[in-house]
C-alpha positions as CSV (number, residue, x, y, z in Angstrom):
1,X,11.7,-14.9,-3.4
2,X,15.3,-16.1,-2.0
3,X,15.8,-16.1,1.4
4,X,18.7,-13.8,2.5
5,X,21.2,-15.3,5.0
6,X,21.9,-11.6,6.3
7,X,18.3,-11.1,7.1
8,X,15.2,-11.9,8.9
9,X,12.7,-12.3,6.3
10,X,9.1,-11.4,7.8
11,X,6.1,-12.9,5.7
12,X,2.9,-12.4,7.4
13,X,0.5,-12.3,4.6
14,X,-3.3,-14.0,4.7
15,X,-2.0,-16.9,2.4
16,X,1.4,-17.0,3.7
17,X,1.5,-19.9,5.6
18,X,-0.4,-22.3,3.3
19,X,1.6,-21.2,0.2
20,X,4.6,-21.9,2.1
21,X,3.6,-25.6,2.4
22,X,2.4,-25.8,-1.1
23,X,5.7,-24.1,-2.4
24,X,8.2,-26.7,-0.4
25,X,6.2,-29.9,-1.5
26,X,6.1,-28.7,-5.4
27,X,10.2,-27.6,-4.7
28,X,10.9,-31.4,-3.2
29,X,9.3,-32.8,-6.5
30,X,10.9,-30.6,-9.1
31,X,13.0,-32.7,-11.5
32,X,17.0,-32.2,-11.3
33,X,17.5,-30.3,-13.8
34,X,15.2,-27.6,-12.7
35,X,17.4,-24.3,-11.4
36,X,16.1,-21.3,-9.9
37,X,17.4,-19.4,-12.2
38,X,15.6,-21.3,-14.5
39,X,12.0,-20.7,-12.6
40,X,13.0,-16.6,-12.3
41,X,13.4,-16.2,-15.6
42,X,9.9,-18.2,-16.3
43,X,8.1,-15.8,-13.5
44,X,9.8,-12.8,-15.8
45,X,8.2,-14.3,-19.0
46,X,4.6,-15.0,-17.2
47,X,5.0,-11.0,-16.2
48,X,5.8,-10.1,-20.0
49,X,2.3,-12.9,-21.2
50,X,0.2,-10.9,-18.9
51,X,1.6,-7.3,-19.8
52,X,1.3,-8.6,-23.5
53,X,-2.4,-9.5,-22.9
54,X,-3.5,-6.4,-21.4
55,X,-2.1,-4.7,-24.4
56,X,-3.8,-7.2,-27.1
57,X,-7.1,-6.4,-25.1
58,X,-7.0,-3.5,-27.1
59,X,-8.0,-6.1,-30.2
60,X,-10.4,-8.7,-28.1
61,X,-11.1,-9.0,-24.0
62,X,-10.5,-12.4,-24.7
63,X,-6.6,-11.9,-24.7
64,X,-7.1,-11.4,-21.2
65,X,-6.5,-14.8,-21.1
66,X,-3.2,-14.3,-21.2
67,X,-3.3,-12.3,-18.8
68,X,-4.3,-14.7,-16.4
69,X,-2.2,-17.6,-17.5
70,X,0.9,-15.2,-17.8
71,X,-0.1,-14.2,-13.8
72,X,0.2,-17.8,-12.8
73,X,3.6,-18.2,-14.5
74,X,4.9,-15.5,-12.6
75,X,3.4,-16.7,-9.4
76,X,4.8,-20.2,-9.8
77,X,8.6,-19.1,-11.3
78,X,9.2,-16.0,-8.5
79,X,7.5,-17.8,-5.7
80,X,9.1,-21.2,-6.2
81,X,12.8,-20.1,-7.2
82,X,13.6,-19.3,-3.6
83,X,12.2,-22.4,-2.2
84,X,13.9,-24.8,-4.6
85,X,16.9,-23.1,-3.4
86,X,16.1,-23.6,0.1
87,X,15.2,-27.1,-0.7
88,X,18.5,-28.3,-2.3
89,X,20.8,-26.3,-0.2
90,X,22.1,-24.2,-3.0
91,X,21.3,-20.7,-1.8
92,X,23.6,-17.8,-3.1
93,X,22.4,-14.9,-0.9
94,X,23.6,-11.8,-2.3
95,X,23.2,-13.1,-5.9
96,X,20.2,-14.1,-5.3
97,X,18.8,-10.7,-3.4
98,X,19.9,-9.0,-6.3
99,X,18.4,-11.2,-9.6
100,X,15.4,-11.6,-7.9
101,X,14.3,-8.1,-6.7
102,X,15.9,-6.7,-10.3
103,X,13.3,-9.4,-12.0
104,X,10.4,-8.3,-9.6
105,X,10.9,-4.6,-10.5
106,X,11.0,-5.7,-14.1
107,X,8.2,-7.8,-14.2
108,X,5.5,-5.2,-11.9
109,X,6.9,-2.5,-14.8
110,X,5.9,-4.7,-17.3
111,X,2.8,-5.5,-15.7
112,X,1.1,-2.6,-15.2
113,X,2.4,-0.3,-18.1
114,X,0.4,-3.3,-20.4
115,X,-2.8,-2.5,-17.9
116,X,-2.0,1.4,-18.5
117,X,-2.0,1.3,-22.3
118,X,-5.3,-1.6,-22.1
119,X,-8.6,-0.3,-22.8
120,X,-9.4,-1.3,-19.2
121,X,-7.6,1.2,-17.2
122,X,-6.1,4.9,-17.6
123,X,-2.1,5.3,-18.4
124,X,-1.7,8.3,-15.3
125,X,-3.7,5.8,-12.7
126,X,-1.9,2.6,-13.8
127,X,1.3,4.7,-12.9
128,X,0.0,5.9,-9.9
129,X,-0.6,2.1,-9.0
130,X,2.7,1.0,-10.0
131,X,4.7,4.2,-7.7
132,X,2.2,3.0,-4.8
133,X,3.7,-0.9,-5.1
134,X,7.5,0.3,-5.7
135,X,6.9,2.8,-2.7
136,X,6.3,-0.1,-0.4
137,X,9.2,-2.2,-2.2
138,X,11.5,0.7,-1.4
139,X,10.4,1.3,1.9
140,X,11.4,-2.8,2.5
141,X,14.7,-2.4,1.0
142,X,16.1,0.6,2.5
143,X,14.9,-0.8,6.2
144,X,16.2,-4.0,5.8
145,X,19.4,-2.6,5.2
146,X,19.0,-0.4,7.9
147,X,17.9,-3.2,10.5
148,X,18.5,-6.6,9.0
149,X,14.5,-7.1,8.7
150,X,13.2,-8.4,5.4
151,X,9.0,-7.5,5.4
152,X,8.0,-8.4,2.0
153,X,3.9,-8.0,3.4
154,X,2.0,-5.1,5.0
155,X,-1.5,-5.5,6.7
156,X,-2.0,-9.0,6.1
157,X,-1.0,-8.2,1.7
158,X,2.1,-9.6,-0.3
159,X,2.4,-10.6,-3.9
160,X,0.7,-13.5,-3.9
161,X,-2.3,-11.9,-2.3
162,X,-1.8,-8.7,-5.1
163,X,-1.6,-10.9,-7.8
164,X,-4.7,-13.1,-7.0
165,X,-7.0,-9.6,-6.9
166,X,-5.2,-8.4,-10.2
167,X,-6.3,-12.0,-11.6
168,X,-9.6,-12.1,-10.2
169,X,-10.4,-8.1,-11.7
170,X,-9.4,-9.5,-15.3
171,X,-11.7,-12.7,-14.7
172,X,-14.3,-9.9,-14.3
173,X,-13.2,-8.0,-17.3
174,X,-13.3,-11.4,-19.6
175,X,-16.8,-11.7,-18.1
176,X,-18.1,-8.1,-18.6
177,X,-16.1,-6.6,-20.9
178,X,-15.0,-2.7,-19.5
179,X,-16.2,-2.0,-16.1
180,X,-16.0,1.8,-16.5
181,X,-17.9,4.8,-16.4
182,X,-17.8,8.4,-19.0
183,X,-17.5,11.4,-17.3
184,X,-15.8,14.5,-18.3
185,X,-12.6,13.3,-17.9
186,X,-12.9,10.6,-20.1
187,X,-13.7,6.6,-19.0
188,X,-12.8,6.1,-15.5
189,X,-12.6,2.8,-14.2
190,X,-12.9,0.8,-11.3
191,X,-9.6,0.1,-10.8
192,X,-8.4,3.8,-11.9
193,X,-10.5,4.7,-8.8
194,X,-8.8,2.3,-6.5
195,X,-5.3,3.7,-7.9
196,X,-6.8,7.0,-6.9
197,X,-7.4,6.3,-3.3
198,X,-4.6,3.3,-2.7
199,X,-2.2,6.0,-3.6
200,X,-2.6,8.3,-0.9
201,X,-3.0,5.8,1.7
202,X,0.4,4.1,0.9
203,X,2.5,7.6,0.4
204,X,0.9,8.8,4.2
205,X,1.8,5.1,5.4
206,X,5.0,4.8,4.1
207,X,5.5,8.5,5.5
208,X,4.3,7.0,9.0
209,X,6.6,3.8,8.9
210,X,9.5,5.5,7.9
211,X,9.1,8.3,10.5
212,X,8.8,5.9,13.4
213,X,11.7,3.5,11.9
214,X,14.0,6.5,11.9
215,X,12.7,7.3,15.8
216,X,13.9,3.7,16.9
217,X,17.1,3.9,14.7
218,X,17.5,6.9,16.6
219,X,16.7,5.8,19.9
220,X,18.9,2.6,19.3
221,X,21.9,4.6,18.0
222,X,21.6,6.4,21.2
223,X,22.0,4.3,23.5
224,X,25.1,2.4,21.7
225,X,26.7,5.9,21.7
226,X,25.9,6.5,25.5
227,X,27.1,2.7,26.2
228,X,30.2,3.5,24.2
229,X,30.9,6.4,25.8
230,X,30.6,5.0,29.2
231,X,32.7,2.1,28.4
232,X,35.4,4.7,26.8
233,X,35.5,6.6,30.4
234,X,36.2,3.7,32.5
């Protein structure tokens, strides 16, 4: 992602420090002729390969595949295009803010309506999962323009870390085929029960954050009209 002048960006994810390395010394070697733009647009077409192979799982789990080549892709084209950026000196802020973070919601649509119309995981659930990872996004946007703080990871979890699970459960599914169970309600999966309980637990936590924000905004804003008020009187 581009860093935004305007902002503190906050990355405190589990790989975050390592991939940082390992994104500046690929960015340093990138050929000329190599934009970010260039690498966006190819982490929006790795989004659309693994989106296309959950769908052609319908056919044969070995299109998955393409799931996990197309999840690399994206990795390397919306990690990188920032950091190439950063590298060369050529960072556009608000442009950038605004291509990439339109390409991310893209690509996570793309994403995870091919998982919801797989055979590996149920429409409703996949949306569920896809609300609970835009709930988070919007909770990041609307406080950093609130307080100038960009925190684009929660608990020790960013993209990186979401896409490495999301590759590693479609290794399993190429290995095992569907890893689901019948019941009444039709094949449930194991990742349609992990949208069912990841769900909750990121509406009540976004409910949480944004509740205590709004009391320091407060509490801040206070204090600012108090100070202005005192410096008004004298």
């Amino acid at each position: 992602m581009r860093t935004e002048n305007t902002v503190n960006r906050v990355q405190r994810s589990w790989l975050a420090a390592r991939e940082r390395r390992v994104l500046i010394g690929i960015a340093e070697r990138l050929p000329a002729w190599v934009t970010p733009d260039q690498l966006t647009a190819l982490g929006l077409a790795g989004a659309i390969l693994s989106g296309a192979g959950f769908a052609l799982s319908l056919m044969s789990r070995h299109f998955l595949w393409l799931v996990v080549a197309g999840l690399i892709i994206n990795w390397f084209g919306d990690s990188l295009d920032g950091s190439l950026a950063r590298a060369r000196r050529a960072e556009r802020p608000k442009y950038g803010f605004f291509v990439d973070h339109s390409v991310d919601v893209l690509s996570q649509a793309v994403i995870f309506i091919g998982l919801g119309v797989s055979p590996h995981m149920r429409f409703s659930t996949a949306c569920l999962l896809l609300m609970s990872y835009w709930i988070a996004a919007l909770f990041t946007f609307i406080r950093a323009i609130a307080t100038n703080i960009f925190q684009i990871s929660y608990f020790g979890i960013g993209p990186t870390e979401i896409r490495i699970a999301l590759m590693l459960y479609t290794l399993l599914l190429v290995a095992f085929g569907r890893l689901a169970i019948d019941t009444r309600i039709g094949p449930v999966s194991l990742i349609d029960a992990f949208a069912v309980v990841i769900f909750p637990v990121v509406f009540v936590s976004y409910v949480l954050m944004a509740l205590a924000q709004a009391r320091k905004l407060a509490a801040a804003e206070g204090v600012a009209i108090i100070e202005a008020r005192v410096a008004a009187a004298e």
